[in-house]
C-alpha positions as CSV (number, residue, x, y, z in Angstrom):
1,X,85.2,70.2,233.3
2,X,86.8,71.9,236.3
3,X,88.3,69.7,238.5
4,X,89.3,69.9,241.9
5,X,92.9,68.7,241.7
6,X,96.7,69.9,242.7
7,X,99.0,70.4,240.0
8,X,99.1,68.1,237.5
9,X,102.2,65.2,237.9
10,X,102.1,65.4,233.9
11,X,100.5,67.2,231.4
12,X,100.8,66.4,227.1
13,X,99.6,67.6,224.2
14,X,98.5,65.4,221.5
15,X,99.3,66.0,218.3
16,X,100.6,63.2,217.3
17,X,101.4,59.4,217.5
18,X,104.6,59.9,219.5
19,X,102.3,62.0,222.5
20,X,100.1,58.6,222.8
21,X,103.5,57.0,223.3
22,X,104.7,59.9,226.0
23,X,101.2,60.1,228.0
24,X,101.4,56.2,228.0
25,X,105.0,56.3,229.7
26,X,104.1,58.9,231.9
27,X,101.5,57.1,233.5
28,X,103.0,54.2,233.4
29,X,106.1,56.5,235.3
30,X,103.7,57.7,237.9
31,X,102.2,54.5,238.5
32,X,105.7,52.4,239.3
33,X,106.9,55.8,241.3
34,X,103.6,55.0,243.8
35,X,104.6,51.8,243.7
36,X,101.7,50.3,242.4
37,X,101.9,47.0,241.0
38,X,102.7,45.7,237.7
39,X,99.4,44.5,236.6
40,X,97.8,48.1,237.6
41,X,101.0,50.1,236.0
42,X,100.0,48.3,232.6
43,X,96.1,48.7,233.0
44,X,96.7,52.4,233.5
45,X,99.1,52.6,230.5
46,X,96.5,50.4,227.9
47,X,93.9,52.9,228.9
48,X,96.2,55.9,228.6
49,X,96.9,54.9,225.3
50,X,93.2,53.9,224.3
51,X,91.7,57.7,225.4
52,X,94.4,59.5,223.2
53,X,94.7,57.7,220.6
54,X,90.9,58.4,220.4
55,X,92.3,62.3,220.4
56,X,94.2,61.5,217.1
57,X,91.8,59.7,215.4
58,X,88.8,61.6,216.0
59,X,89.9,65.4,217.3
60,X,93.1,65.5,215.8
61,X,94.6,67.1,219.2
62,X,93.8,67.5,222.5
63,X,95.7,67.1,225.8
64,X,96.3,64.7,228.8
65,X,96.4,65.6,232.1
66,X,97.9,63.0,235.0
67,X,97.6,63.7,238.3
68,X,98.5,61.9,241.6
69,X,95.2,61.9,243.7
70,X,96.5,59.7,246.1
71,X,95.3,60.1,249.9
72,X,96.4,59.2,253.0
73,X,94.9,55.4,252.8
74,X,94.2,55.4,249.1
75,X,96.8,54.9,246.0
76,X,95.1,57.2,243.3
77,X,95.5,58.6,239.8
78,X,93.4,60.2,237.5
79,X,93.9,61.2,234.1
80,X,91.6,63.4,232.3
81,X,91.9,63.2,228.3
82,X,90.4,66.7,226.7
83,X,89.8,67.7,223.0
84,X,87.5,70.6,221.2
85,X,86.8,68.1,218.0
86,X,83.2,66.9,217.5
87,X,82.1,65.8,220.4
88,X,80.6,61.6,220.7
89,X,77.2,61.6,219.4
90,X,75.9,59.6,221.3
91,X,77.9,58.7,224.4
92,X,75.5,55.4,225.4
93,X,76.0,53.7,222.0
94,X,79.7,54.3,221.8
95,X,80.1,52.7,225.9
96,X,78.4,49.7,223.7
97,X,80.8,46.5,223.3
98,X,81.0,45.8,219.6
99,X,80.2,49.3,218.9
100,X,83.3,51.1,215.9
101,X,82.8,54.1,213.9
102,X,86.8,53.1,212.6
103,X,86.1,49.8,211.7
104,X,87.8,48.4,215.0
105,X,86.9,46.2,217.5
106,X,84.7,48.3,219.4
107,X,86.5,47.3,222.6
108,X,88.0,51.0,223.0
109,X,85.8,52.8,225.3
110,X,84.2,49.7,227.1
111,X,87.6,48.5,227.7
112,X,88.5,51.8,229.4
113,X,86.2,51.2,231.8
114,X,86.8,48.3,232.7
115,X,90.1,48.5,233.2
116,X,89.9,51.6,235.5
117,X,88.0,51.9,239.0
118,X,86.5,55.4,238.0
119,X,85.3,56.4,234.3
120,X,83.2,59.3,233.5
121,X,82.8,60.9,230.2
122,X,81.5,64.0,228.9
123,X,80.9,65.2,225.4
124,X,79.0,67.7,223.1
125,X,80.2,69.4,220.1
126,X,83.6,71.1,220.5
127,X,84.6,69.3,223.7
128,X,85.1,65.9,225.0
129,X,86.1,65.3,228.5
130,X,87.2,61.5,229.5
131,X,88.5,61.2,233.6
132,X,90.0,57.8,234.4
133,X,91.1,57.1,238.1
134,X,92.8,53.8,239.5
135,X,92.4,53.2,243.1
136,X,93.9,50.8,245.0
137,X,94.7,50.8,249.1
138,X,97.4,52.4,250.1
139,X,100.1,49.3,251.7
140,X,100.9,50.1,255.2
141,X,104.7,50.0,255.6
């Protein structure tokens, strides 16, 4: 999915457990360096962590992408979580609260959104694209 943004603040590839943990901290980095709140810093960072661990456990790889979207009366960033594994099946039962193909809590997805203002997902065989956005008005100083 081409998207329409400057360079990104952070960029990781997943390969492994310890690139969940560094997207995680990045966002959670960018987040406090806007200033955003503490509440918002560790929504960002749960759903971070949600999106690529869901790159391990069902691509094996892909990469995270964080970027400060921010405007001049809008706090804003958006992540975008990309792999080439098999695609979701069927992206309306997986959005489904309950719903695990691991066994889990099906809370993964769901969650995501919820936590974030913007969610949209795109899959097919070979490529899954997931972009998050928190937005929250910017405080007048």
């Amino acid at each position: 999915m081409n998207v329409p943004f400057e360079e990104a603040a952070y960029i990781v590839s997943i390969e492994d457990s310890t690139d969940v943990l560094k997207a995680r901290q990045n966002a959670r980095e960018l987040a406090a360096r806007l200033k955003l709140g503490s509440a918002d810093q560790t929504r960002l960072a749960t759903a971070v962590s949600e999106l690529t661990r869901n790159v391990l456990q069902y691509a094996g790889r892909g990469q995270c992408r964080i970027f400060n979207t921010s405007t001049d009366t809008q706090t804003r960033i958006t992540v975008i979580v990309e792999d080439q594994g098999p695609g979701i099946p069927d992206i309306e039962l997986a959005m489904r609260d309950g719903y695990s193909t691991s066994n889990g809590l099906g809370a993964g997805l769901p969650g995501v959104q919820r936590l974030m203002d913007e969610f949209r997902i795109t899959s097919r065989p070979g490529h899954t694209c997931l972009i998050i956005t928190i937005n929250r008005p910017r405080l007048a100083l």
